[in-house]
C-alpha positions in Angstrom: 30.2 74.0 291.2 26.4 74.1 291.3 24.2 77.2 291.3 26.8 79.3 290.2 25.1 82.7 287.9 26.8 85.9 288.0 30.8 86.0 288.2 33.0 88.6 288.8 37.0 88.3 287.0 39.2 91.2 288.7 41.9 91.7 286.0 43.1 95.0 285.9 46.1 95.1 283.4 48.5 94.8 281.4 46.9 95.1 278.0 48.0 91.8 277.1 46.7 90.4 279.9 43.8 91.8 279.6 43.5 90.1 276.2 44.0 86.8 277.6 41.7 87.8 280.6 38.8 88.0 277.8 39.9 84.9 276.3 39.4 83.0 279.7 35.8 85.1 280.2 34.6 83.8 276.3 35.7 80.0 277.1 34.2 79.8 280.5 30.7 81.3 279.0 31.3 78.5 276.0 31.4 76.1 278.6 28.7 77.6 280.4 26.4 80.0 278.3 24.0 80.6 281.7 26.8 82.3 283.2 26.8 86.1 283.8 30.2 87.5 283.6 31.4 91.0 284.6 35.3 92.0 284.2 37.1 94.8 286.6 39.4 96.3 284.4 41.8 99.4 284.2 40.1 102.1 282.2 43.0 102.5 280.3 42.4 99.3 278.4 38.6 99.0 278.4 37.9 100.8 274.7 39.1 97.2 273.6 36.5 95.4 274.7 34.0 97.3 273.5 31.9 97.1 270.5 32.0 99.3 267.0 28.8 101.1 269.1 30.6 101.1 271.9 28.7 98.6 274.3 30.4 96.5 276.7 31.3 93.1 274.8 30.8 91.8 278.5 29.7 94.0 281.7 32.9 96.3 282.3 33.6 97.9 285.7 36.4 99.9 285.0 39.0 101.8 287.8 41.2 104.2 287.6 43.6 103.7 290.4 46.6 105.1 288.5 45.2 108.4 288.6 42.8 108.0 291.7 44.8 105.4 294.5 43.1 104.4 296.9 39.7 107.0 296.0 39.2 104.1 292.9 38.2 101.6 295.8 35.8 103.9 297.0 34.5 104.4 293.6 34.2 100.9 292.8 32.5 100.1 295.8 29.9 102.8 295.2 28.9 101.7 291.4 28.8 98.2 292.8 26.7 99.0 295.9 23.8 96.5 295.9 25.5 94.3 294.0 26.9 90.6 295.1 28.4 88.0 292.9 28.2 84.1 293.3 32.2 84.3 293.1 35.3 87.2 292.1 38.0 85.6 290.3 40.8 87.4 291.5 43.5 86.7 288.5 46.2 89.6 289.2 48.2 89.6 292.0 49.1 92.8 292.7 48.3 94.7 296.2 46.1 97.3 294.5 43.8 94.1 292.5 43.3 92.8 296.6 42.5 96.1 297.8 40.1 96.4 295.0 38.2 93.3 295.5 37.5 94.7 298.8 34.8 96.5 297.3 33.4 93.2 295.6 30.7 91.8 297.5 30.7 87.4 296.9 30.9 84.7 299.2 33.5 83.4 297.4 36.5 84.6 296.8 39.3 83.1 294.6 42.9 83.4 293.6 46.1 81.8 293.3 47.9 78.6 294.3 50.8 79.1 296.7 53.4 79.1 294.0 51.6 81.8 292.0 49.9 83.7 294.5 52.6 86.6 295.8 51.7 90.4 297.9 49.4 88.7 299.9 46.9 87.6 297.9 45.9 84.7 300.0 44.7 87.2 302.8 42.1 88.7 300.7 40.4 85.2 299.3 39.2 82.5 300.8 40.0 79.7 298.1 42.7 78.9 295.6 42.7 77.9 292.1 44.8 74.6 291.4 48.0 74.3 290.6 48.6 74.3 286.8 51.3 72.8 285.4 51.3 74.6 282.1 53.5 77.8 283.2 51.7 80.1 281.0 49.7 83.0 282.2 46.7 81.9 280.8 46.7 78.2 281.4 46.9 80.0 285.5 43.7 81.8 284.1 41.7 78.4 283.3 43.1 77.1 286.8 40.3 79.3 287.8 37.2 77.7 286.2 38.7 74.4 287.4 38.1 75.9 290.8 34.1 76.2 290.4 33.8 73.2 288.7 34.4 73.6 285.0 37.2 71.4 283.7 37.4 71.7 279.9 37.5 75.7 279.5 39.0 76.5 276.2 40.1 80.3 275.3 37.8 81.8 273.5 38.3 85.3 271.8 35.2 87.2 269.7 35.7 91.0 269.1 33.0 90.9 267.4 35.1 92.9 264.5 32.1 94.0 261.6 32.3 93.7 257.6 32.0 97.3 257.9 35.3 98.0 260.5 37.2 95.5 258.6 36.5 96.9 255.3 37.3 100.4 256.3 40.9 99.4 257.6 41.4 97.7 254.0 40.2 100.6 251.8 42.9 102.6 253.5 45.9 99.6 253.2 47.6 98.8 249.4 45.5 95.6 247.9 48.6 93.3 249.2 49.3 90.9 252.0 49.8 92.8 254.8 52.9 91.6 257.2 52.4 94.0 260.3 55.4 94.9 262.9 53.9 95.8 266.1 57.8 96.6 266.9 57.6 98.6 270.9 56.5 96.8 274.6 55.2 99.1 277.2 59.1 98.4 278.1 61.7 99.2 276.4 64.0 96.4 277.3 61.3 93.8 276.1 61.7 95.8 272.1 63.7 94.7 269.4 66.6 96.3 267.5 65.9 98.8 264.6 68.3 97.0 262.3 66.2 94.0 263.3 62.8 95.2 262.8 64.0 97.3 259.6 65.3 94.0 257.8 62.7 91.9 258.5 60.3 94.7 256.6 62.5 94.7 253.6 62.3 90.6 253.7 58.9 90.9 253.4 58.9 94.1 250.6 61.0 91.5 248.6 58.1 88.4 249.0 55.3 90.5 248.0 54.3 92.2 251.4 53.2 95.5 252.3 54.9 96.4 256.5 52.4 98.0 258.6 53.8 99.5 261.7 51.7 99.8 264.2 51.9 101.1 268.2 50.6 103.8 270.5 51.2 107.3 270.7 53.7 106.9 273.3 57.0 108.2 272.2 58.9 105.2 273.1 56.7 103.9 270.2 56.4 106.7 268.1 60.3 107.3 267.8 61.1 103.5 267.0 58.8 103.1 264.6 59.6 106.2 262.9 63.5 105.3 262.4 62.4 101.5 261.6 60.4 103.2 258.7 63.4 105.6 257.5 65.7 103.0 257.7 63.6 100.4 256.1 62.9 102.7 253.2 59.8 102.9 250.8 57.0 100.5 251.1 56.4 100.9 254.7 53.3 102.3 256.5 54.0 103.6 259.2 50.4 103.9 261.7 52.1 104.5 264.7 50.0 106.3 267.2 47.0 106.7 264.1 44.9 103.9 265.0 42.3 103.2 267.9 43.1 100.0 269.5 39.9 99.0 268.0 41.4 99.7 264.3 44.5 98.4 265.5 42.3 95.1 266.2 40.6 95.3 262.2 44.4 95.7 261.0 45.9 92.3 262.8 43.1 90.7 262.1 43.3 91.8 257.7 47.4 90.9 258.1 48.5 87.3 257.2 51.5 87.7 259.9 52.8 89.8 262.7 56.0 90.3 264.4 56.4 91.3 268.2 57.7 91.4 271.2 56.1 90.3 274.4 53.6 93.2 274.0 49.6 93.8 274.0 49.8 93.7 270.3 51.4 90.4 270.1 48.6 89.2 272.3 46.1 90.8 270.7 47.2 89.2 267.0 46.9 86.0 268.6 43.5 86.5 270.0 42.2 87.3 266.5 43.5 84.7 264.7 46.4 85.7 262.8 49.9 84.3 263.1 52.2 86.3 264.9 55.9 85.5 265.4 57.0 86.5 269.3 60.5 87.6 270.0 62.0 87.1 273.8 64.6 87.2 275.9 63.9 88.8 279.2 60.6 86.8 279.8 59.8 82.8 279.3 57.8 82.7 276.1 56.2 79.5 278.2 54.8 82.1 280.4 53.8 84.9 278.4 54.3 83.9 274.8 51.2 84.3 272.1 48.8 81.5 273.0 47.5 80.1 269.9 51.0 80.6 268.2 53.9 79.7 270.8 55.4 77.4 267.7 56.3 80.6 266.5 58.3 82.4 268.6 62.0 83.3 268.5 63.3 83.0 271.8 66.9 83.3 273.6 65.1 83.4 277.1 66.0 79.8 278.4 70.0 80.5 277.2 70.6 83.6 279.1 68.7 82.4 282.0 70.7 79.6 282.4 73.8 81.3 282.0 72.6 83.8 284.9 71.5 81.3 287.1 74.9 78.8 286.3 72.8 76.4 284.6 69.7 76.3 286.8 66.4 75.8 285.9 64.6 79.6 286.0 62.1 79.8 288.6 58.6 80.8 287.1 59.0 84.4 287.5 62.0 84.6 286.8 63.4 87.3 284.6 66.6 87.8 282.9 68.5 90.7 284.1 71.4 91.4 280.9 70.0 95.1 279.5 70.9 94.1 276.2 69.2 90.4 276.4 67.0 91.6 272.9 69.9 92.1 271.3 71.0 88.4 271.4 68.3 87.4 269.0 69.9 87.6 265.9 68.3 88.7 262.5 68.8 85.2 261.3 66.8 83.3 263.2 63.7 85.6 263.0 64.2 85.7 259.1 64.3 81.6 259.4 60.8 81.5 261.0 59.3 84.6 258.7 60.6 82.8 256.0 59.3 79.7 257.5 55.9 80.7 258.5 55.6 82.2 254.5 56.2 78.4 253.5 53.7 77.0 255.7 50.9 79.4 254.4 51.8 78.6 250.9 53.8 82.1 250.0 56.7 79.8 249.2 
């Protein structure tokens, strides 16, 4: 689409999304450096994509409409007055993201095809993106760029982590390969069992590597991680709730592998580069799995969906309603791919 120069992407959360959401940003400026690209984002998430100074790694707009409601459209509209974009990509479909772009001024406004698009979206745009038939979340993203006229977007994810931050993070971790568990979602339904978690850290004490926990001070987190570390025993660090998510970044990205659930983290491993081995079973890891690594995730989703839904094909959202759905991933088959990724980097 000709003429285009200053974009606006409304993506407000989760984290993981987020992630991906900065992934779509950095490809569409690869395919078009001339492009100036701003982000709406929930404030919650925003120290991410920020530098070790603290600047913006793109222009950040962030909202607070957890705390605020409806006030954060006010707010929004007032540190935007003067302001219009060329176009607002629109790539969360949630009520609130709609009544937030309210406050965007653009002449174009985009968001999702009919089979994606859900709460009314298509009442506050006035274009779609094309269908994508890749189901993942961020293939729905790059449907987006398609729309203005860019048709070869590749992710694209720079952190720009320094020598300095990186070197920091190691000083503090044993001179070892470091095998992180990033073991809580923001749901707990989405984790993993302790006896899970607990022997896949003493699988990896046994091949040489050190376990880093890692996860938020929520005490969801905080209590897992604490009785994976007691019952996996000596050798584990546990950094639950000590990092920033900025350190949190400099520690995936030092770790030869990571294990997770569909979670931020998981998301955030993949965007810098280091293998990370997904676990699921109430979401489609086609959907939502870890981009750059969906060979290497352990998933029972597609079973228990099918047995819900007597042997129908899951709809796209569709997610699987057993409470206990983690627990069918057995210890086994997560060991198998550890054991398998270890191979393939040569630790074998």
């Amino acid at each position: 689409m000709a003429n285009l120069k200053n974009i606006c992407v409304l993506r407000l959360s989760a984290l993981g999304d987020c992630i991906n959401a900065f992934g779509f940003i950095g490809g569409l400026k690869k395919a078009d450096p001339n492009l100036d690209i701003s982000m709406i984002i929930d404030k919650r998430f925003a120290s991410m994509f920020k530098d070790a100074n603290n600047n913006d790694l793109i222009p950040l707009y962030t909202v607070d409409f957890k705390n605020e409601g409806l006030k954060s459209i006010l707010s929004l509209k007032k540190e935007l007055k003067g302001k219009t974009f060329d176009a607002l990509l629109n790539i969360q479909t949630s009520i609130k993201a709609s009544l937030l772009s309210l406050a965007v001024k653009a002449p174009l406004k985009i968001g999702y095809d009919n089979a994606r698009s859900r709460e009314g979206q298509r009442f506050f745009v006035n274009k779609t993106a094309p269908a994508s038939a890749n189901p993942h979340v961020l293939a729905g993203f790059i449907s987006f760029a398609k729309a203005l006229g860019y048709d070869n977007v590749t992710p694209y994810w720079d952190f720009k982590l320094e020598e300095a931050e990186l070197s920091e993070m190691r000083n503090q971790l044993p001179d070892k390969p470091i095998f992180v568990i990033a073991p809580a979602s923001a749901k707990a339904e989405k984790n993993w069992t302790i006896e899970g978690y607990s022997a896949l850290a003493k699988l990896a004490l046994k091949k040489g590597f050190v376990p880093v926990l890692l996860g938020s001070k929520a005490p969801l987190e905080l209590n897992l991680s604490k009785a994976i570390a007691d019952t996996a025993g000596d050798g584990v660090i546990n950094l639950c709730g000590k990092t920033t998510l900025r350190q949190m970044l400099c520690i995936l990205k030092i770790a030869k592998l990571a294990l997770c659930p569909d979670s931020g983290t998981m998301h955030a491993a993949s965007a810098v580069g280091t293998p990370v081995i997904g676990l699921f079973a109430r979401h489609s890891e086609k959907r939502v799995g870890p981009w750059n690594y969906m060979n290497l995730c352990v998933s029972v989703y597609d079973k228990l969906a099918k047995s819900e839904l007597n042997g129908k094909d899951a709809p796209w959202r569709y997610r699987v309603k057993q409470n206990n759905a983690m627990e069918q991933i057995t210890i086994d088959a997560v060991k198998d791919m550890f054991l398998k990724v270890l191979k393939e980097m040569g630790y074998e």
